[in-house]
N, C-alpha and C positions, 0 to 999 in steps of 0.2 A: 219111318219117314227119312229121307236121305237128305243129306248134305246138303245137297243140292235145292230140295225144296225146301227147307229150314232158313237157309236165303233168300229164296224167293217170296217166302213170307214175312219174313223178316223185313225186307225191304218192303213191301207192299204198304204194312201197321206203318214204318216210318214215313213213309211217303205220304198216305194219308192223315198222318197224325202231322206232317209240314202244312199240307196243305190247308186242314185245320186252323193251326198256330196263322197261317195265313191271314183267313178269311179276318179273322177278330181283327189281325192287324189293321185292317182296310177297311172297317166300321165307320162311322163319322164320331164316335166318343171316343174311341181308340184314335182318330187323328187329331180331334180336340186334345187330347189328354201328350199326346209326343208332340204338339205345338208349343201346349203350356209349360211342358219341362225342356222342352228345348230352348224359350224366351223366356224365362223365368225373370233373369235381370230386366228384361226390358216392358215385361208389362206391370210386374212390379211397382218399377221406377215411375213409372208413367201415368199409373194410379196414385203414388205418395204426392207426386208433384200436383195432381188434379187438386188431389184432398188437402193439400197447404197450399197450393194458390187460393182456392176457395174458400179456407181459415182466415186468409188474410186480407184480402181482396175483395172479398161479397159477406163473407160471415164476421168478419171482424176481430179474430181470433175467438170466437164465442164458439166454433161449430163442435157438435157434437162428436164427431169420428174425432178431436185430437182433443179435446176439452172436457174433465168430467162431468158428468149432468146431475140435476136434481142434489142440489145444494138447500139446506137447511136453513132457514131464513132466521137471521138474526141468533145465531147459533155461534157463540162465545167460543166455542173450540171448531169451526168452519167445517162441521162434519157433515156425509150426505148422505141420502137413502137410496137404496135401488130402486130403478125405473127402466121401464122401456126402451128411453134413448141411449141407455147403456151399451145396446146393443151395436150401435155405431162406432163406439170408442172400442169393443172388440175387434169388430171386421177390421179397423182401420187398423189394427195389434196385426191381425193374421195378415194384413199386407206388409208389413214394418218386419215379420220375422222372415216373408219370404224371401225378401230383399235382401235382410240381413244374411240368411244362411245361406244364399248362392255367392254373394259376396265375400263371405267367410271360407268359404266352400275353394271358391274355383281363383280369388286372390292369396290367400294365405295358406290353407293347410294344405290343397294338392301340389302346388308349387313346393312347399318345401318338403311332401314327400316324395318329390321326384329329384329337392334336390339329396335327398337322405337315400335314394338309391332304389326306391321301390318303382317298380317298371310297370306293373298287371295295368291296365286300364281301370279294371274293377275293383283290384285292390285300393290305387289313386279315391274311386270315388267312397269305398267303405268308408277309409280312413280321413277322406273328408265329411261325410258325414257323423260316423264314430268324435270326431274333433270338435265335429261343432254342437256335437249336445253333451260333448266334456263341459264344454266352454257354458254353455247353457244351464245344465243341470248347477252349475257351480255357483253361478250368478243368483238363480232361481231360488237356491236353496238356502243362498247366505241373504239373501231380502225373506224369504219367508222364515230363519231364525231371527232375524231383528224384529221381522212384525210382532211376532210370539211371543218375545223377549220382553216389548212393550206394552204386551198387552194381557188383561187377567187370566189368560190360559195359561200361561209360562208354568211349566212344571207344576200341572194345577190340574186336572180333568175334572174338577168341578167345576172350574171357569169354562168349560162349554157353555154350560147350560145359565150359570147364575145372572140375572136379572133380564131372561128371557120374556117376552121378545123384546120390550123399549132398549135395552141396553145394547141390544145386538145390531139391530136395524138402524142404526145412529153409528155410519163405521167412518173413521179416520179418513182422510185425505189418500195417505200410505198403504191402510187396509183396502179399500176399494180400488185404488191402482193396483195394485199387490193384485189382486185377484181378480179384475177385468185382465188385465194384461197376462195371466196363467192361462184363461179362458181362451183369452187371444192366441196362444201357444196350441195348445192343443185342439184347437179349430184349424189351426194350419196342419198338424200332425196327423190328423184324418185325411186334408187335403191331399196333403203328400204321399201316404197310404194310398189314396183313391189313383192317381196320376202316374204314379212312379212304378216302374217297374215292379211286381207281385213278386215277395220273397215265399220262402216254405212254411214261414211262421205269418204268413199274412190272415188269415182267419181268426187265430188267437191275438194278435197285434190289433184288428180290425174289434173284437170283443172289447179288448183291453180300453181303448183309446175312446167308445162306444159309452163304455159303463163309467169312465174315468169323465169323460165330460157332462154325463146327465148326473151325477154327484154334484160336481161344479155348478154345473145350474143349477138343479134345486134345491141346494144348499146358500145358493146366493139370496134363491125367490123366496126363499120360507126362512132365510134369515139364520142361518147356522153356519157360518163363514169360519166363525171360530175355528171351531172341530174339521172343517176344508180344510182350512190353513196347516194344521195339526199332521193331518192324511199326504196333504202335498208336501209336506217335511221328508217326513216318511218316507216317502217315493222317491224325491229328489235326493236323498244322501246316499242310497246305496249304485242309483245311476249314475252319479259322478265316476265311482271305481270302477263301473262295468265297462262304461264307457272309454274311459283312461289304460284298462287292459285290453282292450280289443285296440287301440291306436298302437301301442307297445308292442302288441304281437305283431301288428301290421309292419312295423320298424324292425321286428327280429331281434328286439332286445331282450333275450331270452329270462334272464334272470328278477330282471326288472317288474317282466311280465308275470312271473309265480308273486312274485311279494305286491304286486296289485290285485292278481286276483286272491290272493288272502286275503287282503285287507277288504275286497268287498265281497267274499261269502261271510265272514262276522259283521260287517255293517247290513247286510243284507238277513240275516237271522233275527240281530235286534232289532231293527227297524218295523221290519215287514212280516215278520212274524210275532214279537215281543210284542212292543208299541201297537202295532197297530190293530193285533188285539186285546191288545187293553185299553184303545178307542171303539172297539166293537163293544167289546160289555159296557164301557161309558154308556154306549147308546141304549142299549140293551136294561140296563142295570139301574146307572148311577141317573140318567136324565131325570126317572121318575120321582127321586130326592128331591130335586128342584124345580120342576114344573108340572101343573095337576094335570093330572091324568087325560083329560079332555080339555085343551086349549084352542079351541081352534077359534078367532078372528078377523081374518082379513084387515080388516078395518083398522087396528090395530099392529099388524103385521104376526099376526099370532099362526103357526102352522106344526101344532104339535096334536096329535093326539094317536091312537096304537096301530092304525093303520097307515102314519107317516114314519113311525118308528120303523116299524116292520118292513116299510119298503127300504129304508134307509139300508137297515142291515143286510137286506137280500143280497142288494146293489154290493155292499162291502164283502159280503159273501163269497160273493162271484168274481169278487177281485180276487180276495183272496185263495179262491180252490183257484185260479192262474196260477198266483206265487207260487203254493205250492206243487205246483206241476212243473214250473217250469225251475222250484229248484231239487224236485228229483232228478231233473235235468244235468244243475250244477254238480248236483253229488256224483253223476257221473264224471265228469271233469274230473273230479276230487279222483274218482277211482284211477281213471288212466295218469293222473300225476305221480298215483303212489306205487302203480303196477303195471304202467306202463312205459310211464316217462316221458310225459310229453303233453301238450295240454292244447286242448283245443276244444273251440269254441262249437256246441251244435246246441246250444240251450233255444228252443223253440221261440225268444224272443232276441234270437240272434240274427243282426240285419245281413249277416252273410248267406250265403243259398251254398247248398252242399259239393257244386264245382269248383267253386273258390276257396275253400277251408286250407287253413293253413295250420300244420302243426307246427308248435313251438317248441326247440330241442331245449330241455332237461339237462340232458349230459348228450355226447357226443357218441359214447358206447352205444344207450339204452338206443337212440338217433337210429343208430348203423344196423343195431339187432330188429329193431321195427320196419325199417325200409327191406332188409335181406327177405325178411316174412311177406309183405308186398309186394314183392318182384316174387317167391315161389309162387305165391296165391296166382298171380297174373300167368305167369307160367302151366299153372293145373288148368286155370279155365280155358288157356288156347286150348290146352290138349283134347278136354270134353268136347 
């Protein structure tokens, strides 16, 4: 085949393959979808304002999107149970973080990574979003160690389970916002998933975020909030540092950037591998200590018996064969830090897409010896 025709094919696949990329573009869910990430702030805005005009104005501050529901009547510690209308003070969460994180987004952190010097358009928008689920994970993480802290799980895995179900379905003011509002999080992070430009990790991200909110819920409905609370610890401590190192490399603060991402491959070992399964066997193991074997009541709020176990663990399962995939992942990192020099970000739940990857120089030598090998490589393949 000659030259010649090897470009004419060439072009042809590409050409096709625009016109493709096309078509989808010019969908009507594909133009719903670059409306609603293009007006983010404003339809947002426009909904919060609907839902607190009508809090104050017709509902009386009573309404459920901003008001917790199903309050315990004549309940000495002002505790409430899950209900239905729960559902409202969610949605109204997932409007409140959209707002928030275009807000955070496009006033504070791209602003001052353009005033720090970073140029890429893409880069701007990584490193605004990398920032604001610093910012989040940090918040998230330090309310759900106060809840635990106050509550019979703290350093306990038998307070999962102990005084199942009345003790459980009876949750705190703090616990039930604590965890609508987590709900509310990650009902936006699907959103945003769905809407947002498709990274290379969007399949396993779209799993992740899938299996992470049908936990949340039906650990809310069958009353095992505890043990969520526990899992979303877990999750949230080691996404703080992944997060905080990917903003760092975004800045080219070379050094800074190895000693965060240190600090979150061992937070990320003990958490998500240690801990969290040693809340698997909890489930697995330790529940049947404390609750019989077959509880199952509605009535009651009782939702335990071996085929609710069983799902439970699947679910955790599945989380965790991700983790561990995606930190085969990191160990790669680890590799090119120690034999390469340089470190950079392709963990499959990295929001960066493989055009825009930035390595981080090490040393300046290791730097020089890596790009010279890049330019040969570039050079062999003009030649073929």
């Amino acid at each position: 085949m000659t030259r010649a025709k090897q470009l004419k094919e060439q072009s042809y696949f590409e050409v096709r393959a625009a016109k493709e990329a096309a078509a989808r573009q010019n969908t009507h869910i594909a133009k719903a979808c670059q409306w609603a990430v293009a007006n983010q702030e404003g339809w947002s805005l426009t909904l919060l304002l609907l839902i607190h005009g009508h809090d104050r104005l017709v509902a009386e501050k009573t309404s459920p999107f901003v008001h917790l529901q199903h309050r315990i009547t004549r309940d000495s510690e002002g505790r409430y149970y899950r209900g239905a209308r729960d559902l409202y003070f969610i949605l109204h969460w997932t409007v409140v973080f959209t707002y928030i994180r275009v807000i955070v987004m496009s006033r504070l952190l791209v602003p001052f990574a353009k005033w720090y010097g970073v140029k890429s358009a893409r880069k701007l928008t990584r490193f605004g979003e990398q920032g604001w689920l610093t910012i989040y994970y940090t918040l998230s993480n330090s309310a759900g160690l106060y809840v635990m802290y106050n509550g019979p799980h703290w350093m306990n895995t038998g307070g999962f389970w102990e005084g199942y179900p009345e003790g459980h379905r009876q949750m705190t003011a703090l616990m039930k916002t604590y965890y609508l509002v987590q709900m509310g999080f990650w009902f936006q992070q699907i959103f945003v998933l769905m809407i947002e430009e498709r990274r290379k990790d969007f399949v396993a991200m779209l799993i992740h975020h899938f299996v992470t909110y049908n936990l949340l819920g039906w650990s809310l409905y069958m009353n095992f909030t505890r043990i969520g609370n526990a899992i979303l610890c877990c999750m949230d401590s080691s996404d703080i540092f992944l997060s905080w190192t990917k903003c760092l490399r975004y800045l080219k603060m070379d050094k800074l950037s190895v000693v965060g991402f240190t600090i979150f491959m061992l937070s990320w070992i003990y958490t998500r591998h240690y801990l969290y399964i040693k809340i698997m066997l909890s489930i697995i193991y330790e529940s049947r200590q404390y609750i019989s074997k077959d509880m199952w009541d509605p009535t009651k709020g009782a939702y335990y018996n071996a085929n609710v176990q069983w799902a439970f663990s699947i679910l955790l399962g599945v989380l965790q064969l991700l983790i561990i995939y995606w930190f085969a992942l990191v160990l790669r990192i680890v590799y090119r830090i120690i034999f390469l020099g340089n470190l950079e970000d392709n963990r499959s739940d990295s929001e960066d897409d493989g055009d825009d990857q930035e390595d981080i120089k090490v040393s300046d030598n290791s730097n020089s010896k890596s790009k010279s090998k890049r330019e040969r490589l570039l050079k062999t393949k003009k030649v073929v």
